[in-house]
C-alpha distance (Angstrom), angle and dihedral (degrees) to the residues before:
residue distance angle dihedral
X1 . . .
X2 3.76 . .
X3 3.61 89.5 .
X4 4.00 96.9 58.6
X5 3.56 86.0 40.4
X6 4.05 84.5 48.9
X7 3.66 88.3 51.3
X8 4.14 96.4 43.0
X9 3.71 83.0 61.8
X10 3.96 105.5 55.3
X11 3.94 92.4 35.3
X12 3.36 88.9 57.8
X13 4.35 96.8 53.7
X14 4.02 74.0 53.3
X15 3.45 104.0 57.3
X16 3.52 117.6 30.7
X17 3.62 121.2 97.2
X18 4.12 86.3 34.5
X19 3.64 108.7 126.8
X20 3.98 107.3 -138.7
X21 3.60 127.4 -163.5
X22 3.68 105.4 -107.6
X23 3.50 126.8 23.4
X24 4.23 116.0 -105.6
X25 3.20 123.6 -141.1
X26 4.04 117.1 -165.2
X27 3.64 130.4 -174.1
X28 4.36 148.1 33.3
X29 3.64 112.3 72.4
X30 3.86 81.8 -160.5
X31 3.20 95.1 52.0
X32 4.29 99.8 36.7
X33 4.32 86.1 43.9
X34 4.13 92.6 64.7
X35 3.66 106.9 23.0
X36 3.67 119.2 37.2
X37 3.99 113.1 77.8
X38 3.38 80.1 49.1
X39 3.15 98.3 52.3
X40 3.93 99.5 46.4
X41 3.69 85.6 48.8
X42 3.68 95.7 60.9
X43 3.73 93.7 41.8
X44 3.81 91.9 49.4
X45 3.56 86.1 63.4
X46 3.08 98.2 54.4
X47 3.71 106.9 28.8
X48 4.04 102.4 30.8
X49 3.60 95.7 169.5
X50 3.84 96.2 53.7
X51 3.83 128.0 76.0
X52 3.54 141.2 -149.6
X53 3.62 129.5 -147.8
X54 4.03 114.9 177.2
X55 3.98 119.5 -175.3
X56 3.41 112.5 -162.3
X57 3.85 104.7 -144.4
X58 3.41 106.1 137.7
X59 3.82 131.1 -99.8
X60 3.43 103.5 -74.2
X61 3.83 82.3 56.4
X62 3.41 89.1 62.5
X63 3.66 98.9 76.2
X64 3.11 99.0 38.4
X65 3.66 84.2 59.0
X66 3.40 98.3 53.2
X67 3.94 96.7 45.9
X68 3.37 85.5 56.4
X69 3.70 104.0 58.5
X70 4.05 81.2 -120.0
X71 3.83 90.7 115.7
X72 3.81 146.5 36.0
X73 3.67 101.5 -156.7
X74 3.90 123.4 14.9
X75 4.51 113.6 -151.8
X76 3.60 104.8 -155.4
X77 4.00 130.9 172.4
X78 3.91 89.8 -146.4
X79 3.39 134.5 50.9
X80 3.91 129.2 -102.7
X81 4.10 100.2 -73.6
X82 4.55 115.7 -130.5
X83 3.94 77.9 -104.3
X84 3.37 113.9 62.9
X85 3.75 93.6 32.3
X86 3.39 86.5 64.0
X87 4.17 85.5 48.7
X88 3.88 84.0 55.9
X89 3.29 96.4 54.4
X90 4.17 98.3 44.4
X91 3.96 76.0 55.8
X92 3.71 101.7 58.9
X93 3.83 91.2 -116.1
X94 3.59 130.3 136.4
X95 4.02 115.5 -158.0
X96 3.69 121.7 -149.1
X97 4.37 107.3 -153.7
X98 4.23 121.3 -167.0
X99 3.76 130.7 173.3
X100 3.48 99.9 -115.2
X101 4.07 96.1 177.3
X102 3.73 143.1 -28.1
X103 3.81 131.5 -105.8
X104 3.52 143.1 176.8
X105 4.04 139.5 -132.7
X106 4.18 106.5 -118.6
X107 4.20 99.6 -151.4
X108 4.30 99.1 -151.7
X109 3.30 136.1 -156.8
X110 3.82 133.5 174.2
X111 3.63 113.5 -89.2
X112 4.07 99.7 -109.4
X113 3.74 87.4 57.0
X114 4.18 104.6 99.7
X115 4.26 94.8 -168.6
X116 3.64 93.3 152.1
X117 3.55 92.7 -156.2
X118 4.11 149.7 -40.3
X119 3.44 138.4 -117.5
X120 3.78 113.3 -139.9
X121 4.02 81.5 -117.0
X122 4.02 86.4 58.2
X123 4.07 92.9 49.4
X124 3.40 95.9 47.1
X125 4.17 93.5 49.4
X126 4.22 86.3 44.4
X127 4.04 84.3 52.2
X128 3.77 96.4 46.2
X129 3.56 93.9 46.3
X130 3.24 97.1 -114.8
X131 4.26 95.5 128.5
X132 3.96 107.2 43.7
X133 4.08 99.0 180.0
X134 3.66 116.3 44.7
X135 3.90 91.3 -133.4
X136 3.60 81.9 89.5
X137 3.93 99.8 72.7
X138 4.32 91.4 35.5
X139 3.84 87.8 -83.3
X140 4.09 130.3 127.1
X141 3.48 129.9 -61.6
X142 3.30 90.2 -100.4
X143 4.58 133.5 120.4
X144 3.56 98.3 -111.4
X145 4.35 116.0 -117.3
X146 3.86 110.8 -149.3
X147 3.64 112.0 -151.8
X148 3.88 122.5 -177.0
X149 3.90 140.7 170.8
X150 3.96 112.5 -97.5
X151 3.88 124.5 -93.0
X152 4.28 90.0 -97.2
X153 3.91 95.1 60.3
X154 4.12 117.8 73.5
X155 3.17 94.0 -138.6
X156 4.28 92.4 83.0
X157 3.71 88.6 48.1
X158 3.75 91.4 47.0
X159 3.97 94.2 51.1
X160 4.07 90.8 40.9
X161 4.31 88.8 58.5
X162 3.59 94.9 35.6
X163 3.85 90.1 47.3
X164 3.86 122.2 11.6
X165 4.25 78.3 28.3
X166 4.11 92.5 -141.2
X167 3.78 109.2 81.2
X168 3.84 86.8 -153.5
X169 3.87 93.6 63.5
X170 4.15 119.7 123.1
X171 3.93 118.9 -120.2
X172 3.97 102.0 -142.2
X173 3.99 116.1 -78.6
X174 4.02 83.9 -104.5
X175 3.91 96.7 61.0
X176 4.07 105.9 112.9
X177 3.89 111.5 -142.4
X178 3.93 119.6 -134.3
X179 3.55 142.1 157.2
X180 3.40 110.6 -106.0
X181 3.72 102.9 -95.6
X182 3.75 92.6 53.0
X183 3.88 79.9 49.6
X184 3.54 89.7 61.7
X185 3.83 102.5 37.3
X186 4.07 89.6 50.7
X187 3.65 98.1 53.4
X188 3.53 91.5 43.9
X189 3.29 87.0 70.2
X190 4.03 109.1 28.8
X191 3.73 115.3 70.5
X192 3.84 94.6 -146.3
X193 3.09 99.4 43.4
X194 4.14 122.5 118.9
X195 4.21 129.7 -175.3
X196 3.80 146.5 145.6
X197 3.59 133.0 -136.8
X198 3.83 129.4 139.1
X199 3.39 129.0 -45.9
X200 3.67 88.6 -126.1
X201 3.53 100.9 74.6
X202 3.64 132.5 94.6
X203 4.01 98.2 -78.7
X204 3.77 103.8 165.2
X205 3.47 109.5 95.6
X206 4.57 76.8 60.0
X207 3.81 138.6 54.9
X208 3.72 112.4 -117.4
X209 4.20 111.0 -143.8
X210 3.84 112.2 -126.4
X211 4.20 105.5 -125.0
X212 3.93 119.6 -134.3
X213 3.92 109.4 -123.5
X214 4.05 125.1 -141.9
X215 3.91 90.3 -90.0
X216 4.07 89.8 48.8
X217 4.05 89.0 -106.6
X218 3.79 111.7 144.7
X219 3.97 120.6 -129.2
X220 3.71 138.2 171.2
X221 3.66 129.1 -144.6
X222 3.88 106.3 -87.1
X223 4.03 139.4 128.0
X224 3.86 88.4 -93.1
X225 3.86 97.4 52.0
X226 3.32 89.0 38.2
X227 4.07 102.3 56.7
X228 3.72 92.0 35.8
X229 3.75 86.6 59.3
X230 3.79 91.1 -137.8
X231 3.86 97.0 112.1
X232 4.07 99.6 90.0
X233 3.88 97.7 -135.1
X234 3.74 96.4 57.0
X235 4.23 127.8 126.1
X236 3.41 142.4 148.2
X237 3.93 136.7 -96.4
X238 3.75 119.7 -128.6
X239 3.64 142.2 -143.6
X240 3.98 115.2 -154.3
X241 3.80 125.9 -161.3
X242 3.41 144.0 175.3
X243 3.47 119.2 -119.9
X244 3.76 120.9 -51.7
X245 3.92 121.1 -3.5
X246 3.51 112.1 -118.6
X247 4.08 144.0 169.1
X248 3.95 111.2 -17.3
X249 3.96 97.0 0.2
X250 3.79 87.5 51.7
X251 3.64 93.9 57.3
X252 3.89 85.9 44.2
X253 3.74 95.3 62.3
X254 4.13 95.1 41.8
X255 3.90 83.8 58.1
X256 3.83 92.5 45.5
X257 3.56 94.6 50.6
X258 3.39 113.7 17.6
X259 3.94 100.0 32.4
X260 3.84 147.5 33.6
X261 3.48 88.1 -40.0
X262 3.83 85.8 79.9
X263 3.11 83.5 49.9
X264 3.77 99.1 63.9
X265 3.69 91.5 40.1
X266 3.78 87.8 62.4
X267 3.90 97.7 46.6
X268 3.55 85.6 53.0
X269 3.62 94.3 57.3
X270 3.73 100.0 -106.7
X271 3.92 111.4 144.8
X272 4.30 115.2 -126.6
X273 3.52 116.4 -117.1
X274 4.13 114.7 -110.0
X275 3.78 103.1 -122.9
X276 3.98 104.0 -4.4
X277 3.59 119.7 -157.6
X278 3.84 105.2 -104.2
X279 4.10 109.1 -122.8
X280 4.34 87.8 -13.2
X281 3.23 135.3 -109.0
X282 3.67 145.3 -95.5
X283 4.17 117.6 -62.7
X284 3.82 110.3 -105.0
X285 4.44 87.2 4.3
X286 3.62 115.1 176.0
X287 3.43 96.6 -155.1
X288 3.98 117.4 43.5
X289 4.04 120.3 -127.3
X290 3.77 107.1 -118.3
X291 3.38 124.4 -79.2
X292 3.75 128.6 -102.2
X293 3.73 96.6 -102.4
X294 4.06 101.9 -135.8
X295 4.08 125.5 -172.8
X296 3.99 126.4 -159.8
X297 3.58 131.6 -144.0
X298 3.69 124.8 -172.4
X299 3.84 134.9 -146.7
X300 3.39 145.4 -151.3
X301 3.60 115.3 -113.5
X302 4.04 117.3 -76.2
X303 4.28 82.2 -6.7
X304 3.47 128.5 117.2
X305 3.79 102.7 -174.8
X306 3.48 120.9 119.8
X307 3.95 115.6 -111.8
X308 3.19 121.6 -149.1
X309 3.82 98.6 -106.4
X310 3.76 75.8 60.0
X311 3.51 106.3 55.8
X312 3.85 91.3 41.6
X313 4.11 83.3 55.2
X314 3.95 89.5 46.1
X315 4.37 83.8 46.3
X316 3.85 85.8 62.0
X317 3.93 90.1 36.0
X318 4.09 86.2 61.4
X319 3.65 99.2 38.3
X320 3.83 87.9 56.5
X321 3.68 93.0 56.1
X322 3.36 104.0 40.2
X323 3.81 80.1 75.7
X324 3.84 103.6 61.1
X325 4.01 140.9 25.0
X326 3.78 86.3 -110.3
X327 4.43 121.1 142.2
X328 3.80 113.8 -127.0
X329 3.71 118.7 -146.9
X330 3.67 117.4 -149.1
X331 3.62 111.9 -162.6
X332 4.51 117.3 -178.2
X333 3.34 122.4 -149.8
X334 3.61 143.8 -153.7
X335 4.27 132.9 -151.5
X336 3.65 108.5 -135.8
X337 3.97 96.8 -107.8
X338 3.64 91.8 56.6
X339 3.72 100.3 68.0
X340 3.87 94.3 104.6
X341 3.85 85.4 74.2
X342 4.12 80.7 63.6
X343 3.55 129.4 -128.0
X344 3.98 91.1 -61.5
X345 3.56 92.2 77.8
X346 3.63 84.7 72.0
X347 3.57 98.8 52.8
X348 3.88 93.2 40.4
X349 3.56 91.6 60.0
X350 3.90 92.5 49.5
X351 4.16 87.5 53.5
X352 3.74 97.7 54.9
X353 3.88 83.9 54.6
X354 3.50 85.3 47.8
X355 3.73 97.7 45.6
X356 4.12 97.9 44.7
X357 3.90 78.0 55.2
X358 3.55 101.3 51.2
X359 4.57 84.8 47.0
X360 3.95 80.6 58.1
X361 3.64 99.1 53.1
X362 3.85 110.8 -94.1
X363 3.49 117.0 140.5
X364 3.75 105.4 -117.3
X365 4.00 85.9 -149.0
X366 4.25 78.1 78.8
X367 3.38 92.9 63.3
X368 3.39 143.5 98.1
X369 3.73 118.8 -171.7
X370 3.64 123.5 -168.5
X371 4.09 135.5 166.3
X372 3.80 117.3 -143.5
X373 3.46 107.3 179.0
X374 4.04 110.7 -159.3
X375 3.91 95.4 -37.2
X376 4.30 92.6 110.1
X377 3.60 109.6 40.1
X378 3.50 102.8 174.5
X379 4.20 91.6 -161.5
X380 3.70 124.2 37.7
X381 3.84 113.0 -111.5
X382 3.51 84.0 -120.8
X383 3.59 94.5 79.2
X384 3.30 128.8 97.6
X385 3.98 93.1 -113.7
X386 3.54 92.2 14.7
X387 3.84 90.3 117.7
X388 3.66 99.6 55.4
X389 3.82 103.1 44.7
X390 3.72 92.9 53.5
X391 3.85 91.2 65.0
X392 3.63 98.6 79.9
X393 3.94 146.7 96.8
X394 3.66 122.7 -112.0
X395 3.76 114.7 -145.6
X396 3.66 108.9 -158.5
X397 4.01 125.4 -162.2
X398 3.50 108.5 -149.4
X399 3.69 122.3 -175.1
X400 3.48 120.3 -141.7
X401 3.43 108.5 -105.2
């Protein structure tokens, strides 16, 4: 071990600063599994002469990865641990970190088991061993299997602070490890059996236990739950750098958070982040960049005329800009019942914005404009005004970077 940690070390005095030919991308198998053809197909599009190649690892491979030179941008389901920012820094290097999306932890069972639900109080007592037959939380009669991801993906670390709240806690001696497809495929077919993974996998062939929030409100795992924050087992994906983006990676990151590669994120059932920060900010900062500053305006359903509420939020939009260089990103939006009026809707709801802007002086060469249809509902249609809020336009303040 010390010798391949020896060897991490020099390699990466060697190789960073070299430019390489494509940019790699090293980490989530989550994340890598639902996300990256699509991804590189998008970005081939629109970058032809640049490459991608992804290696799906795991997030603590990420790092690694990255101290070694071996990577240009590190995807990881966790966040940087005390450790190996303090590896970083012995190194010389300076990591960048950004929300890139948001995801959420699945808890499975096997579809004969009838658990209603858990508390977070329950899942942690199942996952310390604590409750061996799941009779004792109104489940079968039946010994209860843990399953979890391995110690090299995030997503164990994630579930162990969201739910056992110490990230260096022991699952039981009994507790199989898988990746998360073999977590699915096993309790599909074993009636005791328990496991998490993200909600953006393939879950149908298992039942997927509704979580008890604080206020004793019961959510499932979806895109509404998820960006609200109020589903318990939520978190956020990162991107890792180091140092300043330049050249091909550069471009890489504008598409990924400025672009289609939103986009993709949000067709694949990955949840936007409320307020992202911009280009990131330094690993292990005590003081956060600013915030993105971001304005919504509302809709009436299947219209695209500005109210005005709106224009009075689009006023304030303009005034704000008319003090900086900065882009705006105008992003349309659709409520799920309004597809019928097609995906256009989206986009012209996003182009009045645009327009009332351009009547008040912003140069539409600022602007990026960009119809989404339904594919980032920011409330589940569940809710009670889930409908409404998701007809809407997000105006997005992006400083240059």
């Amino acid at each position: 071990m010390r010798f391949v940690l020896a060897a991490t070390i020099l390699s990466a005095f060697a190789a960073h600063g070299i430019a390489s030919e494509s940019v790699r991308i090293q980490g989530s198998v989550d994340v890598f599994d639902h996300v990256s053809a699509a991804l590189t197909a998008r970005f081939s599009a629109r970058y032809g002469d640049v490459s991608l190649a992804w290696d799906a690892a795991g997030s603590g491979a990420a790092f690694t990865a990255l101290f070694a030179g071996e990577a240009d941008l590190g995807v990881s389901t966790r966040t940087i641990t005390a450790r190996e920012l303090e590896l970083a820094r012995r190194l010389g290097l300076e990591l960048e970190e950004t929300a890139l999306a948001l995801d959420g932890l699945a808890v499975i069972v096997h579809p004969d088991n009838h658990v209603s639900r858990l508390t977070m109080k329950q899942l942690e007592t199942l996952y310390l061993g604590r409750i061996v037959r799941w009779l004792g939380v109104g489940g079968i009669d039946e010994t209860v299997n843990l399953l979890s991801s391995p110690d090299a993906g995030g997503t164990q670390r994630v579930f162990k602070e969201l739910v056992l709240g110490d990230p260096g806690e022991s699952f039981p001696l009994s507790t199989v490890y898988l990746w998360a497809d073999d977590i699915v495929d096993r309790v599909a077919v074993d009636r005791g059996a328990v496991g998490f993974v993200s909600m953006n996998r393939d879950l149908s062939g298992v039942r997927t236990v509704p979580i008890v929030g604080p206020s004793g409100q019961v959510f499932r795992p979806d895109i509404g739950s998820v960006a609200s924050g109020a589903y318990p087992l939520c978190y956020a994906i990162w991107l890792y750098r180091v140092g300043e983006a330049t050249g091909e990676l550069r471009h890489f990151l504008r598409f990924l958070l400025l672009h289609d590669g939103q986009r993709v994120l949000a067709e694949a059932g990955f949840a936007p982040v409320p307020g992202f920060h911009g280009f990131g900010r330094r690993a292990g900062a005590s003081v956060d960049v600013p915030d993105v500053v971001m304005r919504r305006v509302d809709f009436g359903f299947r219209g695209s005329r500005l109210s005005p509420a709106a224009r009075a939020i689009v006023q304030e939009v303009a005034n704000l800009l008319a003090t900086t260089s900065d882009g705006v990103w105008i992003r349309g939006h659709e409520g799920p019942t309004e597809n019928a009026a097609g995906a256009e809707l989206s986009l012209a709801r996003a182009q009045s914005v645009a327009d009332f802007l351009e009547r008040l002086g912003t140069d539409p060469s600022r602007m990026v404009v960009d119809g989404w249809g339904t594919a980032a509902p920011v409330s589940s249609s569940r809710a009670a005004d889930g409908l409404r809020v998701n007809r809407r336009v997000d105006i997005w303040i992006l400083p240059e970077p």
